[in-house]
C-alpha positions in Angstrom: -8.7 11.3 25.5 -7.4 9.8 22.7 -5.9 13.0 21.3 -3.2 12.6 24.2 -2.1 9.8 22.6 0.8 12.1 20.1 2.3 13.5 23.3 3.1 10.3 25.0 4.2 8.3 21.7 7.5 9.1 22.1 8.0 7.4 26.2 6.0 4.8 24.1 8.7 4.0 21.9 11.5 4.4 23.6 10.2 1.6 26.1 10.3 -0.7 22.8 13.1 0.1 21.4 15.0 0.0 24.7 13.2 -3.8 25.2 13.9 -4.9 21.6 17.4 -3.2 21.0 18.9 -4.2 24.3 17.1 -7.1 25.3 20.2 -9.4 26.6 21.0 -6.6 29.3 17.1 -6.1 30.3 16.7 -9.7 30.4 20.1 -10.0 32.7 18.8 -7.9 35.6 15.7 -10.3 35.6 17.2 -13.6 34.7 17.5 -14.6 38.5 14.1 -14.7 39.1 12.8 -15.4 35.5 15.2 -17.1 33.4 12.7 -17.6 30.8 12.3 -13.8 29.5 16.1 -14.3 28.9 15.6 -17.2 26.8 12.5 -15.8 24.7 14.7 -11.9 23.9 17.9 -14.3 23.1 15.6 -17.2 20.9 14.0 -14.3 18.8 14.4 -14.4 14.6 16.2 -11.9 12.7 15.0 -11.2 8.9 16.4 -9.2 6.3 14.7 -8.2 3.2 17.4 -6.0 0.0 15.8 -4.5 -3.2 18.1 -3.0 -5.6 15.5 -1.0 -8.3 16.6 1.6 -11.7 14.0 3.4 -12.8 13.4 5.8 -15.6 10.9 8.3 -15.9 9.5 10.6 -19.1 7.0 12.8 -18.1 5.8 15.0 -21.1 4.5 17.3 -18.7 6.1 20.6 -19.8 9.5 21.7 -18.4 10.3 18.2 -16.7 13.5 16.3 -17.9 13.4 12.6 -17.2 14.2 10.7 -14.4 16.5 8.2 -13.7 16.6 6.6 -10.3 19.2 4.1 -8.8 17.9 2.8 -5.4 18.9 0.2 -2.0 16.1 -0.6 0.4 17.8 -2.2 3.1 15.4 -3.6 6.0 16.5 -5.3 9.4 14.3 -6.6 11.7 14.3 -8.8 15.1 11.3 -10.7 16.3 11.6 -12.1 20.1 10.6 -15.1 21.4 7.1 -15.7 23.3 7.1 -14.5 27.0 3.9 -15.0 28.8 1.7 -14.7 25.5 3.9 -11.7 24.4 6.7 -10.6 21.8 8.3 -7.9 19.7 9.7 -6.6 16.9 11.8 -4.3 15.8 12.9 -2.9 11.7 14.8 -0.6 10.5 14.8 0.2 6.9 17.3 2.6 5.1 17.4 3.6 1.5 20.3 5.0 -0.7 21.1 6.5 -4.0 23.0 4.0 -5.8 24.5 6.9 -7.6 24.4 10.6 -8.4 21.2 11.8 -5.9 20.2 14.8 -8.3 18.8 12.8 -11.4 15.4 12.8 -10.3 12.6 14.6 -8.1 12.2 12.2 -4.9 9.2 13.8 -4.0 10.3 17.3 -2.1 13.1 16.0 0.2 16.5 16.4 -2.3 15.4 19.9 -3.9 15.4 19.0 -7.4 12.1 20.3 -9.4 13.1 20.1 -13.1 13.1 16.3 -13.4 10.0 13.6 -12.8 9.4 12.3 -10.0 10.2 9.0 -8.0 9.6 8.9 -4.8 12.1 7.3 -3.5 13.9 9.2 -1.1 17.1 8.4 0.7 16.7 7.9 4.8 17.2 6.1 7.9 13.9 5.6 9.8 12.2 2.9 12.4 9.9 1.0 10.0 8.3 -1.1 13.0 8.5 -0.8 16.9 6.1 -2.8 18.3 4.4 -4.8 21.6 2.0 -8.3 20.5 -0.2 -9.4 23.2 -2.0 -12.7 22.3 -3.3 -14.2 25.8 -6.7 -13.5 25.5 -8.5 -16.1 23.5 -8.3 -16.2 19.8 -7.4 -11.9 20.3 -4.0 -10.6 19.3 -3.6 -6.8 20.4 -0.5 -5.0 19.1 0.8 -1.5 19.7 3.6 0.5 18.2 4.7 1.7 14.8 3.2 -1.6 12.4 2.6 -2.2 8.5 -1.1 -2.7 8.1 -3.1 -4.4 5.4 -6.5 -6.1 5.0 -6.0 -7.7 2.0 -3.8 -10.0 -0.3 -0.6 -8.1 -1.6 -0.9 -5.7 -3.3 -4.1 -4.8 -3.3 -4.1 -2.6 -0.7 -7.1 -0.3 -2.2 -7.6 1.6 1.1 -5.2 0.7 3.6 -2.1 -0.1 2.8 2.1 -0.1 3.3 2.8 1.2 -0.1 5.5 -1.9 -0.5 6.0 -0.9 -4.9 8.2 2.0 -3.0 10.8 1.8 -1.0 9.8 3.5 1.9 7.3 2.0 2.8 4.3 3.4 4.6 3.7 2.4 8.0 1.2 2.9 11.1 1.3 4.5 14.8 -1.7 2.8 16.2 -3.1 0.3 18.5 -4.5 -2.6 16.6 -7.0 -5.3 17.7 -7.5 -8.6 16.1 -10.6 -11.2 17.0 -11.1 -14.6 15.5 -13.6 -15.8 18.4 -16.6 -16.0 15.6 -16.5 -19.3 13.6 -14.7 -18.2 10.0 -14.9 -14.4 10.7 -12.0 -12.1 11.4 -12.5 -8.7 13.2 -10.1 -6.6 13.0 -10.0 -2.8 14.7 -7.1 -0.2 14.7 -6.8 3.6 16.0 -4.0 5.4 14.4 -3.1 8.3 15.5 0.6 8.8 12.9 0.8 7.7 9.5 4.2 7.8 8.3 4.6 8.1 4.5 6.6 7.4 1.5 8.5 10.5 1.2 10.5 10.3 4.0 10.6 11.5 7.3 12.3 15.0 6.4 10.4 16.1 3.7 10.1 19.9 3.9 6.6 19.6 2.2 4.2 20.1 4.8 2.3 16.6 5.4 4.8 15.0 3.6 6.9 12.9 6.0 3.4 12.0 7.8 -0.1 12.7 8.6 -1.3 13.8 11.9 -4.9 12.1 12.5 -7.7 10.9 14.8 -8.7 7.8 12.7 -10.6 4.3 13.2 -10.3 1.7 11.4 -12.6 -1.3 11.0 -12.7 -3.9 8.9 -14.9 -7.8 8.8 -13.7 -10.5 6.8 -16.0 -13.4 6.4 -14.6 -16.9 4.9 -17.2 -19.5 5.6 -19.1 -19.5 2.3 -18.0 -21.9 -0.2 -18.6 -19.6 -3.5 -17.1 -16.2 -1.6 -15.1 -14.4 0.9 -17.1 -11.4 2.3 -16.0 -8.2 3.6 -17.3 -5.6 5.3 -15.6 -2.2 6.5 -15.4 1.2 7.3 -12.8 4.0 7.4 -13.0 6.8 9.5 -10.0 9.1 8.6 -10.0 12.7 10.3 -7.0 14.5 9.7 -5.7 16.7 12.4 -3.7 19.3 10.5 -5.2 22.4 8.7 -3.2 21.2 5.5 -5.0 18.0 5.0 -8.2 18.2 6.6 -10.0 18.0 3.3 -9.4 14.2 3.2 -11.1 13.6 6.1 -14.0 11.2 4.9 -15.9 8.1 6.5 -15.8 5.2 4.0 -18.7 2.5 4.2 -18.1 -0.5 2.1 -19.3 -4.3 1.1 -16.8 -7.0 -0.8 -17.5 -10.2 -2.7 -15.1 -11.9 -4.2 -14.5 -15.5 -5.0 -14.3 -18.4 -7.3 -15.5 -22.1 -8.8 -14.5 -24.6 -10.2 -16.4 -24.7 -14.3 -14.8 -26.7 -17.1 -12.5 -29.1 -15.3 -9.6 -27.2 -15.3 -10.8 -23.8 -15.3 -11.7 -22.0 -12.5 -14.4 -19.1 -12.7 -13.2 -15.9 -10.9 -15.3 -13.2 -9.7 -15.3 -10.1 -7.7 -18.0 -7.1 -6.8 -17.4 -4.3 -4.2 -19.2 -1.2 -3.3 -18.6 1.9 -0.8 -19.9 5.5 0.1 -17.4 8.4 1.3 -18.9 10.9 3.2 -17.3 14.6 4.9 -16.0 13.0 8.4 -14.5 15.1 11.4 -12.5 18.0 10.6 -13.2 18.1 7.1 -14.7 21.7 6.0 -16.5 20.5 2.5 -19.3 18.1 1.7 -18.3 14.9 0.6 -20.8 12.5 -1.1 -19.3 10.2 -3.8 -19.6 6.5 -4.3 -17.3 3.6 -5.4 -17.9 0.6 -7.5 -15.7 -2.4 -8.9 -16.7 -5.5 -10.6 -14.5 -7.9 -12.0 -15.1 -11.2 -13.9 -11.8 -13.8 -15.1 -11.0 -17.6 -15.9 -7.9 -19.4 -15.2 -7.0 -22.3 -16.5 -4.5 -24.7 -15.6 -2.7 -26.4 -18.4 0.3 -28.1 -17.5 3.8 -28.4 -18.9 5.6 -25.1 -19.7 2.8 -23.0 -19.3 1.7 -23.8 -15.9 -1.4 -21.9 -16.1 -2.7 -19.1 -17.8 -5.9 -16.6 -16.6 -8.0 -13.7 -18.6 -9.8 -11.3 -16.4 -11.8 -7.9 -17.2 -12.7 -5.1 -14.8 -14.4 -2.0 -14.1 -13.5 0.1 -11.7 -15.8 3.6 -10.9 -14.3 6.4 -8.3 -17.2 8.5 -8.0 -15.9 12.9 -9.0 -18.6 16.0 -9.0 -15.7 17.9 -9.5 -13.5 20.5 -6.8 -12.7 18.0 -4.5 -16.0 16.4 -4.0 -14.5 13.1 -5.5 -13.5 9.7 -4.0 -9.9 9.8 -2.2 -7.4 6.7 -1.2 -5.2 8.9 0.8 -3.5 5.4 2.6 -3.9 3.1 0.1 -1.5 1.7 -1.9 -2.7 3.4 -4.8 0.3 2.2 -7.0 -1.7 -1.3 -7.5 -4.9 0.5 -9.4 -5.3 2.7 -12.3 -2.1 1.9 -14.1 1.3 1.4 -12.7 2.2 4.5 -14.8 0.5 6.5 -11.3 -1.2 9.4 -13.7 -3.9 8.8 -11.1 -2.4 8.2 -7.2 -5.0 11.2 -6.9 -8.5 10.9 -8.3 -8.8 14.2 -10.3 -12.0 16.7 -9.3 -14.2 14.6 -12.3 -13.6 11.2 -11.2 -12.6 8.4 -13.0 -14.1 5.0 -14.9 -11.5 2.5 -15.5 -12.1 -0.8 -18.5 -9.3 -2.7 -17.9 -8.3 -6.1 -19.4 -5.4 -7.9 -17.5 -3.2 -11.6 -18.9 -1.6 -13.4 -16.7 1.0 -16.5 -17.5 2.7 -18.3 -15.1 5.6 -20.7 -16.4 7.8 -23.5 -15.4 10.0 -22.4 -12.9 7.2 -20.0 -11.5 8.3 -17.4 -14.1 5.0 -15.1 -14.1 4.4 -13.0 -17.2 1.1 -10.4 -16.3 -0.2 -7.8 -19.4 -2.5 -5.4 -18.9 -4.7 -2.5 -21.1 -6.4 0.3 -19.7 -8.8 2.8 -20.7 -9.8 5.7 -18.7 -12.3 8.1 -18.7 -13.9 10.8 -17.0 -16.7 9.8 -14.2 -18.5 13.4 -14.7 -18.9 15.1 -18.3 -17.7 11.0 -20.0 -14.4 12.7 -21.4 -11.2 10.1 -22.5 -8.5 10.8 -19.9 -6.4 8.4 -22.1 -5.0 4.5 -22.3 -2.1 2.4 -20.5 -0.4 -0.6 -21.5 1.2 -2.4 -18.0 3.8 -5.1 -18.6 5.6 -7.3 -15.8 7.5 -9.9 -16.0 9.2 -12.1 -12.7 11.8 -14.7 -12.1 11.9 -16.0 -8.9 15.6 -17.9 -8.2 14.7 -20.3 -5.1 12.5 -19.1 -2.2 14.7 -15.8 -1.2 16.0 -14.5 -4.5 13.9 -12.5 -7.4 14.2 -10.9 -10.1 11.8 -8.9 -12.5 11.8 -6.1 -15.0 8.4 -4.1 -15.7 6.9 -1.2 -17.9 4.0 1.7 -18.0 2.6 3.1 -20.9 0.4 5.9 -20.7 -0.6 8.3 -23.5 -3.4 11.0 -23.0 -6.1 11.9 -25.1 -5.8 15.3 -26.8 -9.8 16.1 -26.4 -10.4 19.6 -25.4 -12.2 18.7 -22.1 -9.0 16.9 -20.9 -6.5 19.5 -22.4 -8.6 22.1 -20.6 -9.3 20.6 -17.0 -6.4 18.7 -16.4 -2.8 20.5 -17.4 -2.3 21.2 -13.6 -3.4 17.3 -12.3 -1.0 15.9 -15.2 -3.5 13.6 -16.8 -3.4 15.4 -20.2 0.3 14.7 -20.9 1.5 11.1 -21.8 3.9 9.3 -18.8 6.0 6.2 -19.5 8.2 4.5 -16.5 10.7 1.5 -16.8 11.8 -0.3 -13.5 14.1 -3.2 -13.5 14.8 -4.9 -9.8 16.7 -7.2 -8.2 15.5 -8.2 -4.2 16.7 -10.9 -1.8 14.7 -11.7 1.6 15.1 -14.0 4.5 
């Protein structure tokens, strides 16, 4: 049954857009007898979010020039007013090349293959179309193309809208949210689209989207005093021959929290495990586990430097090599190993990441954040290589900021990593430089 649901997305949609793009005309035909539906479509909220981003690329990998990228996201978006426990919303979001088009790979849509990549191509798409139902107690159900997350920005580790690119990643699903349990949120989706980053023409196949059968679940906990728990799982099946080796069934527990030590200081903490398994269409055998445990301090100080904080992580993606080795495919990947990306794909022998992260935060809530990694190899404990991350933010107001930011990554020139990992790119050194400019309302 459910299966049906790609061949009747499209009268779907173009009940919501037709609702949320004309919605003085719909509303006129009913105001007689409801004035009120009139008044919600006409009270709704507009919003408006602009990101102006350079970024520059050099990729040592052989044969690849660098990159230099000019880009404008550009995102509209309408929210109605309530009508009998119901609304909508509707974004668009366009990007453009700020610029000459052909100075940099986008990802397979623009044809160019002799520079790096940044995948940021240029389009016009719907970014959300969607119908919110909230009149059954403490339950909001929403339908349509959505964003969704489960955790704070932007650490999207398995879910996620991909928001460090400007096309962002999005969701064609039903989506069920429950809060009847005292402190515990319950939240269910079924997607049967995801639409990615590289844009809704890309030539490569699975590119523009993925075609799946998936379930998402996912517990969040908040009535401990020490810790926020979390509990969820993934169940991701794939639908077209070209991906269905990522179909997998993701189990997972989360503990993460802090408390007060020290006066000032605050003691943070943070301990997560998961299982992927083979799920639906997938034709291998998938076994592979995932760990992370992080410990930190921040202290507030006062004054210039507002508050300061030191944390140190480790972070395990299980590999046994071929492609038995623990995938992301939706996450926002951008946020983990490195903002360098050497590793939006976790290579056949896994990886073990020590990472150390600084974090300032200044008067005027400018926020400095430096951070070191080291990576190695989860099977045959090779050196991949190291990655220094540095951003720094200025936000002007509420609406405006600003920020400039740099990725470091030089490979280690051991045999094993020379040998296994030409073709997955981790043996060559990668440095990117991103300055931004965005304004939202």
């Amino acid at each position: 049954m459910m299966r049906r649901w790609p061949a009747v997305k499209t009268a779907l949609y173009t009940t919501l857009i037709g609702f949320l793009v004309c919605p003085i005309g719909l509303a006129s035909g009913l105001a007689s007898s409801d004035p009120s539906l009139l008044s919600a479509l006409k009270s709704g909220r507009f919003d408006l979010f602009l990101r102006y981003r350079f970024e520059a690329v050099e990729d040592a990998t052989p044969n690849l020039a660098p990159a230099y990228a000019s880009t404008l996201r550009s995102a509209l978006g309408y929210r109605t007013g309530a009508f009998h426990n119901a609304d909508g919303y509707l974004q668009v979001e366009d990007v453009r090349v700020v610029g000459d088009d052909k100075l940099y790979n986008d990802g397979g849509a623009n044809g160019v293959s002799q520079r790096a990549v940044v995948a940021d191509p240029e389009g016009f798409e719907l970014q959300q179309g969607i119908f919110r139902y909230s009149g059954l107690p403490r339950t909001v159900f929403t339908v349509g193309r959505q964003e969704i997350t489960h955790r704070q920005a932007p650490l999207h580790r398995y879910i996620g809208n991909v928001l460090w690119r400007q096309n962002w990643q999005n969701y064609d699903s039903l989506r069920l949210l429950n809060l009847s349990i005292p402190h515990t949120t319950l939240d269910y989706a079924y997607v049967w689209q995801v639409n990615r980053i590289f844009g809704g023409h890309n030539p490569r196949p699975d590119a523009g989207h993925f075609e799946m059968d998936s379930h998402l679940f996912n517990l969040q906990y908040a009535g401990l005093r020490f810790a926020k728990l979390e509990a969820y799982s993934y169940l991701l099946d794939f639908t077209t021959p070209t991906s269905t080796a990522l179909s997998t069934a993701t189990l997972g527990l989360r503990l993460q929290g802090d408390k007060p030590i020290m006066g000032k200081a605050r003691l943070l903490y943070v301990g997560e495990y998961a299982r992927q398994l083979d799920y639906g269409s997938n034709p291998n055998a998938i076994s592979v586990s995932y760990l992370l445990a992080e410990l930190g301090v921040n202290f507030t100080v006062g004054g210039f430097l507002q508050s300061m904080a030191v944390k140190f992580s480790y972070e395990r993606l299980e590999g046994k090599g071929g492609v038995n080795a623990f995938q992301t495919p939706l996450g926002t990947n951008h946020a983990f190993q490195g903002f360098a990306d050497r590793f939006l794909v976790t290579p056949p022998d896994g990886i073990r990441d020590y990472f150390a992260t600084l974090s300032f935060k200044f008067a005027g809530s400018t926020q400095l954040i430096a951070a070191y990694h080291h990576f190695g190899a989860d099977q045959c404990a090779y050196a991949y290589g190291d990655e220094v991350n540095v951003v720094l933010e200025q936000p002007f107001g509420e609406q405006l900021l600003a920020g400039v930011k740099y990725a470091d990554y030089r490979a280690d020139s051991n045999p094993a990593n020379l040998i296994r990992n030409t073709q997955s790119g981790q043996a060559y050194d990668l440095s990117k430089f991103w300055v931004y400019l965005q304004y939202s309302f």
